[in-house]
C-alpha positions as CSV (number, residue, x, y, z in Angstrom):
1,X,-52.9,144.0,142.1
2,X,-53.1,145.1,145.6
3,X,-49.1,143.9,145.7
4,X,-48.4,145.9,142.9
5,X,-50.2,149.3,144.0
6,X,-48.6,148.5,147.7
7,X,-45.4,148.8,145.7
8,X,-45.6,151.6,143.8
9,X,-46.6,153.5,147.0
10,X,-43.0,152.3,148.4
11,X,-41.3,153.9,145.3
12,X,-43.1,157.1,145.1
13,X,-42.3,157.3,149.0
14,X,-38.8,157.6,148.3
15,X,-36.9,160.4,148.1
16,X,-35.8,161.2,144.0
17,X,-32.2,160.4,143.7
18,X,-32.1,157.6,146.4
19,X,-34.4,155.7,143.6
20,X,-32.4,156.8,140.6
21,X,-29.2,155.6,142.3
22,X,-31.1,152.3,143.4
23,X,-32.4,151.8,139.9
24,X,-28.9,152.4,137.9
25,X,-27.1,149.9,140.4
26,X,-30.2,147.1,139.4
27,X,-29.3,147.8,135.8
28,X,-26.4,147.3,136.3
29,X,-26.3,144.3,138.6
30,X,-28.8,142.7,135.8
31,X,-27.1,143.1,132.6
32,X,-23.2,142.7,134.1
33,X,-21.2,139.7,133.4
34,X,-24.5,137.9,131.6
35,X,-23.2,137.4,127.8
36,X,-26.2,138.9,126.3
37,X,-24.8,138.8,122.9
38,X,-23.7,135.6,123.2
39,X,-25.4,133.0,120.4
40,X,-24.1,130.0,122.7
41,X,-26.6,130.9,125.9
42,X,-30.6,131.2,125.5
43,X,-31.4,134.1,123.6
44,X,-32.4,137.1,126.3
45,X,-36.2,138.6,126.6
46,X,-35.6,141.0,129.5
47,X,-35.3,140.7,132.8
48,X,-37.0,139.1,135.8
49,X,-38.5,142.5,136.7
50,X,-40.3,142.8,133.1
51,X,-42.6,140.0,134.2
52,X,-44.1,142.7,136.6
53,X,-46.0,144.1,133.5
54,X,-47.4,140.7,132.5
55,X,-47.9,139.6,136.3
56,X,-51.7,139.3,136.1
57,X,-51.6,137.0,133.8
58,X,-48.0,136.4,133.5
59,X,-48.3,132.3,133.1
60,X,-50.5,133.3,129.4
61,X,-47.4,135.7,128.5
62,X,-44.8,133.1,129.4
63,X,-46.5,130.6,126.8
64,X,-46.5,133.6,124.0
65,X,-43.0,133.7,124.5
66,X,-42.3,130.1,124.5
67,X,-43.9,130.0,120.6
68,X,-41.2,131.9,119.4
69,X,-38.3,131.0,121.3
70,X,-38.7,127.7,123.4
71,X,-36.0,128.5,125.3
72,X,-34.7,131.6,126.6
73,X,-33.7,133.4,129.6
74,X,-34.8,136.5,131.5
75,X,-31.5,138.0,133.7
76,X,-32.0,138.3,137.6
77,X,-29.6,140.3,139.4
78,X,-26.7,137.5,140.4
79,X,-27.9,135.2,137.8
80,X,-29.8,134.4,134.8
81,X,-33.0,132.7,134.4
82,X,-33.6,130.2,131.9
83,X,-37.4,129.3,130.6
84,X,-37.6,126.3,128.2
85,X,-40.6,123.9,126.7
86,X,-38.6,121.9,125.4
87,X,-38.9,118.5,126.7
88,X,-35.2,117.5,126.0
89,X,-34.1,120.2,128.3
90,X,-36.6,119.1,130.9
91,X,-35.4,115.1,130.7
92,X,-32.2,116.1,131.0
93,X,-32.5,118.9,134.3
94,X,-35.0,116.4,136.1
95,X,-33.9,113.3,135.4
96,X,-30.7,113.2,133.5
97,X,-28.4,115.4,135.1
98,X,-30.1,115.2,138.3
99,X,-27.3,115.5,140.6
100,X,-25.6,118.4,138.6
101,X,-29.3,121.1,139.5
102,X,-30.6,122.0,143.0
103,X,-33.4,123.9,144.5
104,X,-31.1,126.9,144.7
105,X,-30.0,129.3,147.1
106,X,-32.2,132.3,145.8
107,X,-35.2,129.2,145.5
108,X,-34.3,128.5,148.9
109,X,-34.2,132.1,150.3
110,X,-37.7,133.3,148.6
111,X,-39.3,130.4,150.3
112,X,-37.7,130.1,153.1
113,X,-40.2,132.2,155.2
114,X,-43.3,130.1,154.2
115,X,-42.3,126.6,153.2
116,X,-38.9,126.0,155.4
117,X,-36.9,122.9,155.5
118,X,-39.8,121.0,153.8
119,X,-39.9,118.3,151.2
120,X,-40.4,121.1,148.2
121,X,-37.6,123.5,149.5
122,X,-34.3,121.0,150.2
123,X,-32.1,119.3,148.4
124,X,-29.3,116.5,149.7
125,X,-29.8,114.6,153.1
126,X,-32.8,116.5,154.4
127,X,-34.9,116.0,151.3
128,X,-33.7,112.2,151.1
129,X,-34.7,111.7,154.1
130,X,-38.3,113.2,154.0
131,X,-38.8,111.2,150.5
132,X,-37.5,108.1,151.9
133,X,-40.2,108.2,155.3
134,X,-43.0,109.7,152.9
135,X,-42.6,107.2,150.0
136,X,-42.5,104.3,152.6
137,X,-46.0,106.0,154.0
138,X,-47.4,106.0,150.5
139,X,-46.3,102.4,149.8
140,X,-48.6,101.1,152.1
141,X,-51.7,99.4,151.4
142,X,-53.1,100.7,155.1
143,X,-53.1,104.2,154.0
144,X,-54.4,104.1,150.5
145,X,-57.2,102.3,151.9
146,X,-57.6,104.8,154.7
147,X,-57.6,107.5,152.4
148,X,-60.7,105.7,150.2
149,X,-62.3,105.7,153.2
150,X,-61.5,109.5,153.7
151,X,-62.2,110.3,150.2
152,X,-65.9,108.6,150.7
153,X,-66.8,110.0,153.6
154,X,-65.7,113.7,152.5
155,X,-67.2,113.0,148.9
156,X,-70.6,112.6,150.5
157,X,-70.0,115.4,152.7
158,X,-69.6,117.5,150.0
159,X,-72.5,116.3,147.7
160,X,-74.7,116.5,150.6
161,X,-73.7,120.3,151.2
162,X,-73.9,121.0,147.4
163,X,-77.8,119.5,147.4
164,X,-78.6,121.8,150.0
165,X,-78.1,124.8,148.0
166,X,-79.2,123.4,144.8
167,X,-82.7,122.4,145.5
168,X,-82.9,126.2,146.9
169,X,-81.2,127.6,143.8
170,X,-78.5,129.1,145.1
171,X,-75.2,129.8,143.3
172,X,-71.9,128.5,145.4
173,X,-68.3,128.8,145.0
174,X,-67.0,125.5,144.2
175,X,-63.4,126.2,145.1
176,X,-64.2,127.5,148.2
177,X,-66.2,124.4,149.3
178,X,-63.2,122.4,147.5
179,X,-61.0,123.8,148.7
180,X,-62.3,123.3,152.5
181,X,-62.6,119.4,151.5
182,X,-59.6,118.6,150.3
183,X,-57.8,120.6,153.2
184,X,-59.7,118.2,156.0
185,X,-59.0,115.0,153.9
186,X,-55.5,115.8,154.0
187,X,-55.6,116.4,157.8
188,X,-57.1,113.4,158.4
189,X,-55.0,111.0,155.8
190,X,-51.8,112.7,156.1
191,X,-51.7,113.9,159.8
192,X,-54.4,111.7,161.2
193,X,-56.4,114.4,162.4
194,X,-60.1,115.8,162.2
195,X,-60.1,119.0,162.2
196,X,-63.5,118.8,164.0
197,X,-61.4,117.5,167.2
198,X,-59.5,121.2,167.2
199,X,-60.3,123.9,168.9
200,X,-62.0,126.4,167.2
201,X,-61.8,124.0,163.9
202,X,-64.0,125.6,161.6
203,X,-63.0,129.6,162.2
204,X,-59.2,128.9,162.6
205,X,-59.7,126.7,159.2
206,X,-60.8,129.3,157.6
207,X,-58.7,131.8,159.0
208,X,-55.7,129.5,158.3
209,X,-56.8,128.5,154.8
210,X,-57.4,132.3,153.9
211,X,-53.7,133.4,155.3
212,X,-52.4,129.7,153.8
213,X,-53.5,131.3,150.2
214,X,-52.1,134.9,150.3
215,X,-49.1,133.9,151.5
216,X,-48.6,131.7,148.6
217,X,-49.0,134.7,146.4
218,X,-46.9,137.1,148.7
219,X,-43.8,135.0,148.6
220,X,-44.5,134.5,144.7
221,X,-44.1,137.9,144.6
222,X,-40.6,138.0,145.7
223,X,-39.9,137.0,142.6
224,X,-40.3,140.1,140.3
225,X,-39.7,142.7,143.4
226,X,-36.3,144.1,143.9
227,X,-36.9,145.3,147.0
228,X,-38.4,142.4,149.0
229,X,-35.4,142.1,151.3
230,X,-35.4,145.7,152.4
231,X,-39.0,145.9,152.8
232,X,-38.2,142.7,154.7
233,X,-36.1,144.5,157.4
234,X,-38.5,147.6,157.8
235,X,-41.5,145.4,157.8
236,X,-43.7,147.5,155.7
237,X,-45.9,146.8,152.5
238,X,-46.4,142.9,151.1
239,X,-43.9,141.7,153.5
240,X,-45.2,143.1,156.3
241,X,-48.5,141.6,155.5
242,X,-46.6,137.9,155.0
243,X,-45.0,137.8,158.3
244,X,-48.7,138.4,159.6
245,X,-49.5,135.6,157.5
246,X,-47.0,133.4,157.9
247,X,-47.3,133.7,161.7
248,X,-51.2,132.7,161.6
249,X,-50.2,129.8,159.6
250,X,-47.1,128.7,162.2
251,X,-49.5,129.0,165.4
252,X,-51.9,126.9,163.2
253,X,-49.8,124.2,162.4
254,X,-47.8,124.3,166.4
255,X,-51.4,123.4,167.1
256,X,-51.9,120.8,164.9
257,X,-48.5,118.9,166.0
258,X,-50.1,119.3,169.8
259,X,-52.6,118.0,169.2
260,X,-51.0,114.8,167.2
261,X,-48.7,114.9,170.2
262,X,-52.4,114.1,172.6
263,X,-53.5,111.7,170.5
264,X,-50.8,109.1,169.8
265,X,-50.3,108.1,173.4
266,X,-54.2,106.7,172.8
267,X,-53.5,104.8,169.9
268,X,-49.6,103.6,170.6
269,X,-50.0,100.6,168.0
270,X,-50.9,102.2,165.4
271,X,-48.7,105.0,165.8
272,X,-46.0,104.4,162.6
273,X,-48.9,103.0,160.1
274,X,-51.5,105.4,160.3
275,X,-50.9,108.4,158.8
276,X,-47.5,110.6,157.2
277,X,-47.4,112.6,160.5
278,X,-47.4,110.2,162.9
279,X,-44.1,108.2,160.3
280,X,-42.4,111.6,161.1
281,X,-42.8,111.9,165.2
282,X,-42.0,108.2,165.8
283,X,-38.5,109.7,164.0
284,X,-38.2,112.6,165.4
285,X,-38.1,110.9,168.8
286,X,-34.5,109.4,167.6
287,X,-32.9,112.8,166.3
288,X,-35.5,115.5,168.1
289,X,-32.1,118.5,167.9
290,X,-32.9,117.9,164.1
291,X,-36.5,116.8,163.8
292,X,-37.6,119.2,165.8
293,X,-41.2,121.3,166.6
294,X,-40.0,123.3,163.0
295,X,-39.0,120.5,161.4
296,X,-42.3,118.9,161.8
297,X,-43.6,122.2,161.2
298,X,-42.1,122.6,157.7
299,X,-43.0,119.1,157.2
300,X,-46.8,119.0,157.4
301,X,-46.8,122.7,155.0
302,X,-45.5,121.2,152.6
303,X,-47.9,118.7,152.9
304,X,-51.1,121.2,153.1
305,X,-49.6,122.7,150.2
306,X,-49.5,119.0,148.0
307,X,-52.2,117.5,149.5
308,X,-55.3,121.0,149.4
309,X,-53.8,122.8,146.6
310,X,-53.5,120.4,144.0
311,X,-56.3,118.5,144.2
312,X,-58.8,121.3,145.0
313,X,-57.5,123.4,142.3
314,X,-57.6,120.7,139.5
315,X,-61.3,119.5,140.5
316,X,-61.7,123.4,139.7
317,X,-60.4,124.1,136.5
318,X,-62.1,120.7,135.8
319,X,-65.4,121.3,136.9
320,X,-64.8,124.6,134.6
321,X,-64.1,123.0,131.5
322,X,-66.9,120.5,132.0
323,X,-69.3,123.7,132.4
324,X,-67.8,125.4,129.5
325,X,-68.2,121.7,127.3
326,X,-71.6,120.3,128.4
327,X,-71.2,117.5,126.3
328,X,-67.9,116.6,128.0
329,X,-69.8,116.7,131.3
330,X,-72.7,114.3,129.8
331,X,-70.4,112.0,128.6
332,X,-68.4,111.6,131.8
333,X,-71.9,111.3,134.0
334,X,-72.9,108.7,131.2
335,X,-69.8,106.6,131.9
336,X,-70.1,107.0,135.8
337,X,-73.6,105.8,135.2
338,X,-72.6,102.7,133.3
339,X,-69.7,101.8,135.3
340,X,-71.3,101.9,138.7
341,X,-74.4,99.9,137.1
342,X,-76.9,100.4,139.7
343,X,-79.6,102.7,139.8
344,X,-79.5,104.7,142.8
345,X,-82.2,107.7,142.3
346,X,-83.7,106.9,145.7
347,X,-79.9,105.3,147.2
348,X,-78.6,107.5,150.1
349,X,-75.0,109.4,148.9
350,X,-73.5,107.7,151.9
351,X,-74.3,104.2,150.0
352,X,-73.2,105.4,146.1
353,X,-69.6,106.5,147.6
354,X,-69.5,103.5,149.4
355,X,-69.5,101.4,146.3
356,X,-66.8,103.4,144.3
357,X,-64.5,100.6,144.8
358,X,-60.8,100.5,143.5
359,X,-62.5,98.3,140.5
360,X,-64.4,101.0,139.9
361,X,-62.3,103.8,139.6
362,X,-59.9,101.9,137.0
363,X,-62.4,101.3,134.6
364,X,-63.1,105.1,134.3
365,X,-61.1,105.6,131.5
366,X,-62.8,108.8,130.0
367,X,-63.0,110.2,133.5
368,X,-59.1,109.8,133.9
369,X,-58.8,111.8,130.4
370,X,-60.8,114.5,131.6
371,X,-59.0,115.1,134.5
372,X,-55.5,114.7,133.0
373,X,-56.2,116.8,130.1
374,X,-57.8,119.7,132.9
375,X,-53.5,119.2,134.1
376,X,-52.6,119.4,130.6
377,X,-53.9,122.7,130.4
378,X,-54.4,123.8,134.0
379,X,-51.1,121.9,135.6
380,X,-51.2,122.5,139.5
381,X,-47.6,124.3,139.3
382,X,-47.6,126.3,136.4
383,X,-44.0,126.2,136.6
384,X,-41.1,124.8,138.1
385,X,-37.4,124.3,138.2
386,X,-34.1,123.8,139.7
387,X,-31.0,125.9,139.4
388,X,-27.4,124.6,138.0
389,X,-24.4,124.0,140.4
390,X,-22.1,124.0,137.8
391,X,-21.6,124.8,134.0
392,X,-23.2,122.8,131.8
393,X,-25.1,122.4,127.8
394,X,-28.5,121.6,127.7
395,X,-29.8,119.4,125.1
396,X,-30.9,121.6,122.5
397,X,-27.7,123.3,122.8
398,X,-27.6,126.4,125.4
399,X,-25.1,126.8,127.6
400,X,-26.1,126.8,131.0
401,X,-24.0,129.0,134.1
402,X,-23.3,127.7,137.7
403,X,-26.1,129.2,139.6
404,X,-28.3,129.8,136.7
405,X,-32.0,128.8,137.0
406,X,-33.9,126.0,134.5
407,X,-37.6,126.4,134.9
408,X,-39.8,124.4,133.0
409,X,-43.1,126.2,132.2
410,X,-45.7,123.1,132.1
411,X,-48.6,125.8,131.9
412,X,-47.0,127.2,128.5
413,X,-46.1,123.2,127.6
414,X,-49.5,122.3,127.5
415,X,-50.7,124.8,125.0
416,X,-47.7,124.1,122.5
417,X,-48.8,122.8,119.3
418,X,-45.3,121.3,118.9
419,X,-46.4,119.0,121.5
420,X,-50.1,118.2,121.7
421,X,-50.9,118.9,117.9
422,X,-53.1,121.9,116.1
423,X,-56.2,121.6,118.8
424,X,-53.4,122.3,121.8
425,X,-55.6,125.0,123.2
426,X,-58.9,122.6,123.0
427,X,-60.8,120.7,125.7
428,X,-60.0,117.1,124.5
429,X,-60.4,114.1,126.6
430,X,-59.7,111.8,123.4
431,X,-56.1,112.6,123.5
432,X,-55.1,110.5,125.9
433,X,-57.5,107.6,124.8
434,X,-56.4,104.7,122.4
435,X,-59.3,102.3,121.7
436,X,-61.1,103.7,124.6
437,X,-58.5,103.3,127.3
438,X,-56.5,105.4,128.8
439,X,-52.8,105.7,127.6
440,X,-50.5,108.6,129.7
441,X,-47.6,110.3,127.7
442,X,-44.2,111.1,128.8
443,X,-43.6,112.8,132.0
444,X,-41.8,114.8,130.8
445,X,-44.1,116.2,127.8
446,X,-46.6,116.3,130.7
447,X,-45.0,117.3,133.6
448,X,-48.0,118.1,135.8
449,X,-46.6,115.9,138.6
450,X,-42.8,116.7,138.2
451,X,-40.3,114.0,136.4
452,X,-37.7,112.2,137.4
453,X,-36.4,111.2,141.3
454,X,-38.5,114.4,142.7
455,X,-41.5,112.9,141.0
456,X,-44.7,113.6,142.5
457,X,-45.2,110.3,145.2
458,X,-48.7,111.6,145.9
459,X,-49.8,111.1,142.2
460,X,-51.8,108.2,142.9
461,X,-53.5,109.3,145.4
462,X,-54.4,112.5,144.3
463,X,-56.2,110.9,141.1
464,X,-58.0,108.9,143.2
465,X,-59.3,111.6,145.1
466,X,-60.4,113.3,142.1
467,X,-62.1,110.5,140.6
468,X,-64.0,109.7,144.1
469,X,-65.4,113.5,144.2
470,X,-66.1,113.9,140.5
471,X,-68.1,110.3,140.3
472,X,-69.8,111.6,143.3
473,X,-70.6,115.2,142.3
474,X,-71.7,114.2,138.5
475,X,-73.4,111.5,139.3
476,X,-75.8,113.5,141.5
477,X,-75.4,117.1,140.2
478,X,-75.4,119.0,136.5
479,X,-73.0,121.7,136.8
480,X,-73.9,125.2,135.3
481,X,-71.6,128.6,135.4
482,X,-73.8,131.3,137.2
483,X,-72.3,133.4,134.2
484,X,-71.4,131.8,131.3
485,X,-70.1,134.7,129.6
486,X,-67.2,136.0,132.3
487,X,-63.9,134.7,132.3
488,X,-62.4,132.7,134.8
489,X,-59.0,134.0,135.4
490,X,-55.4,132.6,137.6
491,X,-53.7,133.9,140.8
492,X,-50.0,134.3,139.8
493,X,-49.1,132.4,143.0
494,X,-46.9,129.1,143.1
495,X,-50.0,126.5,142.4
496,X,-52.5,127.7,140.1
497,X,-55.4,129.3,142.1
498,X,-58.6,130.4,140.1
499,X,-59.5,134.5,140.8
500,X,-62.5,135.1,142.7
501,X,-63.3,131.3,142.6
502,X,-65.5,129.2,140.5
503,X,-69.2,130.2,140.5
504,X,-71.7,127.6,139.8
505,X,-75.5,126.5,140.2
506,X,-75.9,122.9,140.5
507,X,-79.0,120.6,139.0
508,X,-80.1,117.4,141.0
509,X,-80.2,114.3,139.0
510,X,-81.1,112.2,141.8
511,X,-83.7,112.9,145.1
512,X,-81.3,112.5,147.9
């Protein structure tokens, strides 16, 4: 909202028939050349800049669209924008006709500020090249059991913080304290780094985290505001505010890549198997023009952003739902009781986590349902795309124009009934259980981790992190909204962020 209102202020600011002439050549731009009439392309519902009415909750408006038409486009100023649910359409962009989309130059120039030359943000040589070093990193057995370990040890943390203020009865906000967890197990899994060994770690996390968030939102922005590029160049408004931001972040993460920089020479024979980072500056060492202090840079936020975001956002919305379906909850403490078969009411948390074991975690079947069905309905990144580099006919029968973007809405796709049935918009773990195991659907029905080649290589790992710190939590803690009755509403940012956070008393089950 504050975006918004900082926007208006620009307009008002200008002088009268400046903004009339600026406004008929947008009209213009928009609606020129696009075919509207055309039954062969997606039927039209506005343009990009209607979503500026529907921006507070625009991912809920998206999905109301999507039940009447599944696909159809909004028109941009140079191109148009198709939206489809269909999963036909999103076969055939992600993995069918892979080499004919891209990221996209206007993709590429909205996020070029805050995500640069990273994994998310290239196509061709560059991204091949990151997803060929990463998924060699991710293969390896030394790393998922380093990040076990990681998982543990920050698991316990977190219960341990979490007791202190429920034996005092004090309300907490869960994605805050998520949020903080997740962002120092991926320091120390993906960049081999505790944040604890950096200057001013726990100030400048926060400080970075905060700047990290809005920033996301800021560039989200760009999106729906004509006018980014010249508030850009005069450095005022929301733009003014990002490069702040965005600078705060970059001294942030120069400091982090110092710091890795100390600490290999200590540890020289484990400097290409411990950790994603470390893969990256053994390389850069052969090409340092291209891999250079940027690269790196780029690198390790798009990590941050797949490695905190994710993870700390789904353990919220699924902590949510299990507040807002007790019985749910129950059932899931019931099964972590029965599968970790001992009884630990006077066990130290630093011995439960410890015995969470890979055996363990597979036989959580319901557990797994719970959290996939949270992605169902609360996917990470509400929506996501590519953009065509040459003419082409989508499955269901749209024509498609060089340069036009394909986004997938897989926030909207999860509440289809098309897809998922009558109870779409219900809580319901048994949907992905047959018999009591757990059986996943198509990727590209649920497209919570991508589809196809760009498919999400942290998907393992990032369910094993949720399963480590929901055993952990609901195994020592009952989880209570601190108002039942107020809804818990999205940031309209790129992964989906919960407003004002997640507010919760917790309820011992166990003397720790």
């Amino acid at each position: 909202m504050d975006i918004i209102l900082a926007t208006i202020f620009f307009l008002i600011s200008l002088p009268p028939l400046f903004l009339l002439l600026i406004f008929l050549f947008l009209a213009i731009k928009t609606v020129a050349g696009k075919s509207i009439n055309d039954p062969d392309y997606p039927p039209v519902k506005g343009s990009v800049f209607n979503q500026l009415l529907y921006l507070n909750y625009l991912y809920d408006y998206q999905a109301e669209a999507a039940k009447e038409q599944p696909t159809y486009r909004l028109l941009a100023l140079e191109q148009s924008e198709i939206y489809t649910i269909d999963t036909r359409n999103v076969e055939h962009v992600l993995k069918t006709r892979f080499d004919r989309y891209c990221k996209g130059k206007r993709n590429q120039e909205i996020f070029l500020d805050f995500l640069g030359e990273g994994i998310f943000a290239v196509d061709g040589v560059k991204w091949r090249k990151q997803r060929k070093l990463a998924s060699f990193e991710f293969s390896t057995r030394i790393l998922r059991d380093f990040s076990c370990f990681v998982f543990r040890g920050d698991a316990a943390k977190l219960v341990g913080n979490i007791y202190e203020l429920a034996v005092s009865g004090q309300a907490f906000d869960m994605q805050k304290m998520l949020m903080k967890s997740t962002l120092e197990s991926m320091f120390k899994v993906g960049f081999g780094i505790d944040l604890k060994c950096m200057d001013g770690s726990s100030k400048e996390g926060n400080t970075f985290m905060k700047a990290f968030d809005d920033a996301n939102e800021m560039v989200y922005w760009r999106y729906v505001d004509p006018f980014w590029k010249l508030k850009r160049s005069l450095n005022i408004g929301s733009e003014a505010a990002l490069k702040n931001n965005i600078q705060i972040i970059h001294n942030f993460v120069h400091n982090v890549i110092s710091t890795k920089r100390k600490l290999l020479p200590m540890n020289p024979e484990l400097n290409v198997k411990e950790d994603i980072l470390s893969r990256f500056l053994v390389e850069s060492e052969k090409d340092p023009e291209t891999m250079n202090d940027k690269y790196l840079r780029d690198i390790i936020l798009n990590f941050i952003i797949a490695g905190k975001d994710t993870s700390a956002n789904t353990l919220s919305w699924f902590f949510y739902m299990l507040c807002k379906n007790p019985l749910i909850q129950e059932k899931i403490a019931e099964e972590v009781r029965d599968i970790s078969s001992r009884e630990v009411e006077d066990e130290y948390v630093d011995d439960f986590v410890t015995n969470i074991t890979e055996a363990t975690l597979d036989q959580m079947h319901y557990l797994q349902a719970a959290l996939t069905e949270t992605l169902r309905l609360y996917p990470a990144v509400p929506i996501d795309g590519r953009c065509a580099m040459e003419d082409d006919i989508l499955p269901d029968g749209h024509k498609v124009r060089k340069g036009d973007g394909v986004y997938y809405m897989a926030y909207a796709m999860g509440r289809m009934s098309t897809l998922w049935g009558e109870d779409a918009h219900c809580f319901r773990p048994e949907r992905w259980l047959h018999n009591g195991v757990f059986r996943p659907e198509s990727p590209f029905k649920f497209v919570a981790f991508h589809a196809g080649p760009r498919i999400c290589l942290g998907k393992d790992f990032a369910y094993r992190q949720m399963k480590i710190v929901s055993i952990a939590v609901l195994r020592h803690f009952r989880l209570k909204l601190v108002d039942d009755a107020k809804a818990v509403n999205y940031r309209t940012m790129f992964t989906l962020h919960m407003k004002e956070g997640l507010h919760l008393y917790a309820v011992p089950r166990t003397i720790m």
